[in-house]
Structure formats: C-alpha cells, structure tokens
N, C-alpha and C positions, 0 to 999 in steps of 0.2 A: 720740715718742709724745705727743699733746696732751694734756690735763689730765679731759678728758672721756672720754676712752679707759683714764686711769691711776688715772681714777675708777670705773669700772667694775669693771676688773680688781682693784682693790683690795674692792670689794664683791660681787666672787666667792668671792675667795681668806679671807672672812671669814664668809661662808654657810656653813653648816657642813653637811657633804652626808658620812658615813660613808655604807659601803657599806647599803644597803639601806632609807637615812635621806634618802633624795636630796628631796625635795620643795621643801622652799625653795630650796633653790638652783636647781632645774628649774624653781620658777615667776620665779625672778629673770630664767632666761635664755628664757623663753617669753618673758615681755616685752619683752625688745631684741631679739628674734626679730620680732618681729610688727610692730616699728618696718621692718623692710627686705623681708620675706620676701613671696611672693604669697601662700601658706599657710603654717600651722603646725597640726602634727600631734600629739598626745599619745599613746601605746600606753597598753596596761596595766599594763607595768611602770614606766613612768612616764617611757623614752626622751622626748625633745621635739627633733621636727625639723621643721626652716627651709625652705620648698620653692621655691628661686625658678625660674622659666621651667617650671611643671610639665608643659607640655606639648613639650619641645625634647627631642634626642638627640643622644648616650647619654644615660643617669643616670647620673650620677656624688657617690658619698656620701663627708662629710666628716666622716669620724668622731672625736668628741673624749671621751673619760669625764667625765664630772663627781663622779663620786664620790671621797673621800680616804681613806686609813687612819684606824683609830680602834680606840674599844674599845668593850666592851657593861658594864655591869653585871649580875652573876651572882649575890652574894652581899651579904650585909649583917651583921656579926657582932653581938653582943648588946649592943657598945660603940658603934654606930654607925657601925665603919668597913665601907666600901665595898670589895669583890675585883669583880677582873673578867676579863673573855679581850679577846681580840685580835681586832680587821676589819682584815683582808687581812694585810700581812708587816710585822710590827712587829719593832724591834732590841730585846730584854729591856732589853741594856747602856747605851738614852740616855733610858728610862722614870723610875724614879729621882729625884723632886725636880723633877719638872715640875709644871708647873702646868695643868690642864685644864679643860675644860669639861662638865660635865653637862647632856644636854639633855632637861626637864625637859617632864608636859605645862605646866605653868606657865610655864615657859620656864628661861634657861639659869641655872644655877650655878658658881660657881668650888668646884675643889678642887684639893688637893695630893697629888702620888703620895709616900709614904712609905714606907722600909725601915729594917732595924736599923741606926744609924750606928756609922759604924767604929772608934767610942771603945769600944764594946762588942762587936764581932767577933773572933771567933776567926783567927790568923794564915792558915790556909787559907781559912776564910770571903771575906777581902780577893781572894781570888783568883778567886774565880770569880762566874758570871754569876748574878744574883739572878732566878728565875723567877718569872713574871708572876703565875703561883700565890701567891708568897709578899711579893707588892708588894700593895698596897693606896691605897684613896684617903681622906682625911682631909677631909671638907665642914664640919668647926666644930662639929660636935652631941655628943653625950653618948650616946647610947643607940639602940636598933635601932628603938623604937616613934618618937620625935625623927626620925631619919631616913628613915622610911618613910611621914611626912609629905609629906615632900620629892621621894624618889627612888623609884622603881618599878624591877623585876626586869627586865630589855630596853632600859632606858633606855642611846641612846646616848651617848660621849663623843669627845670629841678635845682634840687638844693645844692652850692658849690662845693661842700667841702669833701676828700678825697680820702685814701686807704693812708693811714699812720699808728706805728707803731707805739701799745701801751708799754706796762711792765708784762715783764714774762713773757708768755704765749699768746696774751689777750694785743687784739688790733682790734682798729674803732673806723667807719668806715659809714654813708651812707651809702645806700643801696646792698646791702648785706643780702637782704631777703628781696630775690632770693637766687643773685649772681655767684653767691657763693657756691649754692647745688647746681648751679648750671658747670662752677669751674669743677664741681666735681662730679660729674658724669663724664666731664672728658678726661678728668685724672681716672679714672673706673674705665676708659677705655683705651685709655693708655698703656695701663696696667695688664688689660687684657690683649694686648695687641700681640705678644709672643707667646701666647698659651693656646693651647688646642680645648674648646671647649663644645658640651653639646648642646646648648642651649644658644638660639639665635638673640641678639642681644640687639636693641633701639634704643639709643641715647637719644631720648628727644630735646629740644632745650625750644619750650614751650612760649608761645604769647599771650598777653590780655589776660594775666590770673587776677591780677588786683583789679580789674573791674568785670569781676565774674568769670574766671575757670575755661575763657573761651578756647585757648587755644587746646589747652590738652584734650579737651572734648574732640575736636576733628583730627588731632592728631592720632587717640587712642581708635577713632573710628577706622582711621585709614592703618593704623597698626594688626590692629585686633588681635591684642597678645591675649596671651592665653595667664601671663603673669606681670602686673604692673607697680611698680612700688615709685612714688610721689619721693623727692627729697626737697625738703623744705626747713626754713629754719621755727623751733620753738620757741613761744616764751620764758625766758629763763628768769625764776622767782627767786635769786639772791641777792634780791636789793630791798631797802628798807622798805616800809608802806606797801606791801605786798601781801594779801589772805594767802597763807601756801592752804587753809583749809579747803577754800573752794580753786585755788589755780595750782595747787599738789606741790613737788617740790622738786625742781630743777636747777640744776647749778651749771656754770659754765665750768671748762675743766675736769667734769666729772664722767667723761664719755656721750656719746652717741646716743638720740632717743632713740627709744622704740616704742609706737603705737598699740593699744591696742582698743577696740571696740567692736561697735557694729560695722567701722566703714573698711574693719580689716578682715582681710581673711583668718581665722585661725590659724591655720596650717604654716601659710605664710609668715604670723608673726611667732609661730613656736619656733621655725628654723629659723628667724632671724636671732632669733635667743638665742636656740642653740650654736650657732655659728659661732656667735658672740662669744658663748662661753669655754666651746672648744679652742677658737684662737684666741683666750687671754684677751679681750680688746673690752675694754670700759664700758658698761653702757646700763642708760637709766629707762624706766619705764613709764612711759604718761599714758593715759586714760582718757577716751573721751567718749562722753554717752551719744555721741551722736553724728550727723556725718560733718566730715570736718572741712573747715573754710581751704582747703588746697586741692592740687588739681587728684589725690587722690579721691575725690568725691567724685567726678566726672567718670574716672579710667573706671572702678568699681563698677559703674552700671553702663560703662559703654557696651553695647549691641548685647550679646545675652549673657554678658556679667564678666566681667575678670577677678582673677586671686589679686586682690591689693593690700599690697602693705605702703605704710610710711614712716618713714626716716626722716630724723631731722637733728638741726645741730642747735646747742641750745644760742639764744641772741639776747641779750638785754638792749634795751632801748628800742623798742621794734616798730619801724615807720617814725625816726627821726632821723637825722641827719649826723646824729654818732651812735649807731648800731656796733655795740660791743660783741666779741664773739672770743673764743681761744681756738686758735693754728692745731690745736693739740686735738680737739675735738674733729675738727672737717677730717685728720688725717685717718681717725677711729671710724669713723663713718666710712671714709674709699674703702680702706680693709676690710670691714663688713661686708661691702658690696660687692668687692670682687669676690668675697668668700663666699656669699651667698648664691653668686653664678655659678661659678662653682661646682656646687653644691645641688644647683635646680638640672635633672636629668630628666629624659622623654619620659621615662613610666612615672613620672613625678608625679604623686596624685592630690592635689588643692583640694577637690571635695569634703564640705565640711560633715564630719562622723559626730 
C-alpha cells in the first residue's frame, strides 16, 4: 500500500462516524469519491455513493458501512460526572479505563471511563461484569453546571485511540469495521476510474449498520442493482481461546474471505472464487448457515431480490478499540473486486440453476 492510500485510510479510521453521527466522515469520503467517480450521490440519510459508467449494465453496488460503535451521553450527575448507553454492540468488560472522546458542538473533548477500583471492591464485586449503567466518564470539571458548559445530553462518543503500525503488514486501529471497506470501495474506484467497463458500478459507503443494516436498505432501494456484494470485515479465529469448530478457521494474512450460504448468491460467489483463482490472489472460505449480521442481509432481499455476495477481510479484536487487521489482506480484497467488475457483463446470468 503507498503512503497516499495509508494516508487516507488513516484519516478514515480517525473521523469519528458513531452510528447516527456519520457526517464527517461521509463528507471525507464524498471527497475521494468525487476525485474518481462520474457522479456522486448524497440520500437523506446521509448514504454517499460513487457512480462510475452510470449508464452501463448490470448495476452492481459496493457496499461498505462507515459507521463505528460508540456511546451517547444520557446523564450528568450534580458532580459533573458523565453516564451514558451504548451504539451498536459494545463489550461492558474492555469499557473500564479507556480513554475517549466527546464530540462536542465545539468540537471534540478527552475523557476517562471510570469505576470503583478493586482496592475498594468487595470479593464478589471482582467477579463480575461492571454495567455500562454504573461506569461513567470523568471530563476534569467539578460540578453539573461546569459540565454542561461543555457537553450536551446526545452528544456523541467513541473510543480515543487511533491507526498504528504492528509488525509486518498487521495495523491495530479502532474503528476497523467497517471504515476499512468503506476505504476500499473507493480504492475499487480508483482503480476503476481509467478502464472501460460494462457493468455500471455504485460505491455506496452506507450508515447505521451497527444498529441494524439501515442505511444499506434505502440505499440498495434507491440502487436497485441487479448485483450487490457487502464488504465487511470477519472474525478472524488465530488467537488463543477460540472454537475454530463452531467459528471455522480464519487467519489474518491469509487472503480475502469469501462467503458462502443462503445469503449468497451462488453464481456470485463461484465467480468470486473463480476470479480469485485466475488472478493468483489469496483467499479463504467462511460459511454461514444463515442470513448474516451485514448490510449484505438487506441488499439480498431488497425490492425483488439481488445476486449478493460478501467480502470481507479478516479482523481480530472485533468492536474494541485495537482492531488488528493485515495491509496485505484489504489489498487482496480491492484486486478481487476490480476483477470481479470486470468480469460481470450485461448477459451475465445470476439466476440460481
């Protein structure tokens, strides 16, 4: 990945886009959008899609969330400390002594999540999980009227820490899932920007997946490809205390998934295969029996059905605040995808035989 690509991606992954909060980072990626795209498109809810060859067939949508987990602020006690709830699926247990961000209308703040420490808990206390209820945030102020200066009741948050380099190819980053597919729909229309293809192409870069799949839904309506493939990241099962019997077995490094089930098309995911395997490009196979928590569940039965496939890149640590992932992998995944465009022509026939 060149430096101009790892710079991008790094000022995705640092936009801060909670569910329902997507705006800056939707206007970061209209911009690189509008660098490659024939059109770019805004909804209402604030979807932003990439339109290149908008008159060629099929349409085909490449859908990526840009939204991350986070939290809201609810409460404000007479001390000044901060409660809050949860956007989309937070772990209670790695909340705890993080450090976060407030996004203020002023702009952003640091604060600290705090609980009772375990100098002062009671032996069962140690045991169990501290709920989100009874965690709180610590911004440095003294009192409710001090704080309410600052922070307003809706105001959203997420976790502070940012894109840094592991060993090798592997980077650790919150918000991974799922800004990374978003950076790579626009590296896929990048890529696509000086080739002649016949397949009309909609980068969508989607809102509100982590609290339920909303945005791709009225995206895919107002699309209505005839070909939709989800890129999202997977769980990746090469760490200790893991069933790979019931979670299969996925390694970061090891290429590009590729789905297959009920929620795919067949056809779709044989030529992603095949792609795969004609251009040499890495890639493992997961399974799922049933429709899967991304926005390819939505695009699948939007209006009277689309060919869906999904792509994803493998992630360890998934909805923390160090989301591992490898450079090597997202890069397998773009060549796929431009290959598979490619690849999809007007007599292209989806229909499952």
């Amino acid at each position: 990945m060149d430096e101009q690509s790892f710079s991008f991606l790094r000022e995705l992954v640092d936009t801060p886009s909670p569910s329902g909060f997507e705006q800056p980072i939707q206007r970061l990626v209209r911009e690189e959008l509008e660098k490659f795209a024939d059109e770019v498109k805004t909804d209402v809810h604030g979807n932003v899609i990439g339109i290149k060859n908008p008159g060629g067939s099929p349409k085909i949508m490449l859908a990526s969330h840009c939204d991350e987990i986070g939290f809201m602020v609810k409460y404000i006690d007479e001390d000044g400390f901060i409660y809050f709830s949860s956007i989309g699926g937070i772990d209670a247990h790695i909340v705890p002594g993080q450090r976060v961000k407030i996004y203020t209308r002023q702009g952003s703040i640091l604060g600290v999540v705090g609980k009772k420490p375990i100098h002062v808990m009671e032996k069962e206390e140690r045991k169990k999980v501290v709920e989100l209820s009874h965690q709180w945030i610590d911004i440095g102020v003294s009192s409710k009227k001090e704080a309410e200066k600052i922070v307003e009741i809706g105001d959203p948050i997420t976790f502070s820490p940012g894109l840094e380099k592991l060993q090798g190819n592997l980077v650790v980053s919150r918000g991974f899932d799922d800004k990374m597919g978003v950076f790579m729909i626009c590296e896929v229309l990048k890529a696509l920007s000086d080739q002649t293809i016949e397949a009309s192409v909609f980068a969508a870069s989607t809102v509100q997946e982590e609290i339920g799949l909303r945005g791709a839904h009225t995206a895919a309506y107002f699309i209505n490809p005839q070909v939709g493939i989800a890129i999202d990241v997977d769980v990746a099962t090469d760490f200790p205390e893991i069933n790979k019997k019931k979670e299969g077995d996925i390694r970061i490094g090891k290429g590009v998934v590729i789905f297959r089930g009920p929620n795919i098309n067949p056809k779709v995911e044989e030529m992603l295969v095949q792609t795969a395997k004609e251009e040499r490009i890495p890639y493992q196979l997961a399974g799922e029996s049933r429709a899967t928590p991304t926005d390819a569940n939505v695009i699948q039965i939007s209006r009277a059905g689309v060919a869906t496939g999904l792509v994803s890149v493998p992630l360890r640590y998934l909805h923390t605040p160090v989301e591992v992932l490898s450079l090597s992998d997202i890069e397998s995944a773009v060549k796929l995808l431009v290959s598979f465009v490619n690849q999809v022509k007007k007599e292209t026939n989806f229909i499952p035989k």
